[in-house]
C-alpha angles and dihedrals in degrees: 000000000000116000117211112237122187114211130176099210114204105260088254097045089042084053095051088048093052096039086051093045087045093049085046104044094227139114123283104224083062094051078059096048094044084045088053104039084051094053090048097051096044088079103177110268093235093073107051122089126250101253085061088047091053080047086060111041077060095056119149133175110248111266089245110047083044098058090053094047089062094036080061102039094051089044083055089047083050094052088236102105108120129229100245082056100059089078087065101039080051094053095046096040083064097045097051086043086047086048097049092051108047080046089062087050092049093048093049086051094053085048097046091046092041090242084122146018124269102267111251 
């Protein structure tokens, strides 16, 4: 069950919001969920315990979202992606760059508390 939220969004927050819904072709009430989901689940590092840090350095994209991701990379190398599939490459481009990244700060974490190794 959904639950209707009003929000006044600051004019430049409210553009970017637009400007990312237009590129991607998609609504932009869920731009805003996705934003907001996003922001709930990036919990600082520094507050997680070690065993979800460990959960993290080990990150790793879904197989099958994966498999998708690279189905739709190698038909945009061939020239052949059509226009109603960028939206998802899109989509998936930022959650395997998000992923990469909150598995970096996961990995700097485990070295600063001892839980791993410095990264060679």
């Amino acid at each position: 069950m959904a639950e209707r939220v009003t929000l006044e969004l600051p004019e430049e927050l409210a553009q970017r919001v637009r400007s990312a819904a237009a590129k991607a072709r998609r609504p932009l009430e869920d731009v805003l969920v996705e934003y907001i989901e996003r922001g709930a689940n990036d919990v600082p590092m520094s507050a997680l315990a070690d065993g979800d840090i460990l959960v993290l350095c080990d990150l790793q994209m879904e197989d099958k979202a994966q498999q998708e991701l690279h189905e739709l990379l190698d038909k945009n190398r061939e020239g052949e992606l059509q226009p109603a599939d960028r939206p998802r490459l899109e989509q998936l481009m930022g959650d395997y760059r998000r992923g990469l990244v909150r598995k970096a700060q996961a990995l700097r974490v485990a070295v600063q508390r001892g839980l791993r190794g410095p990264v060679q």
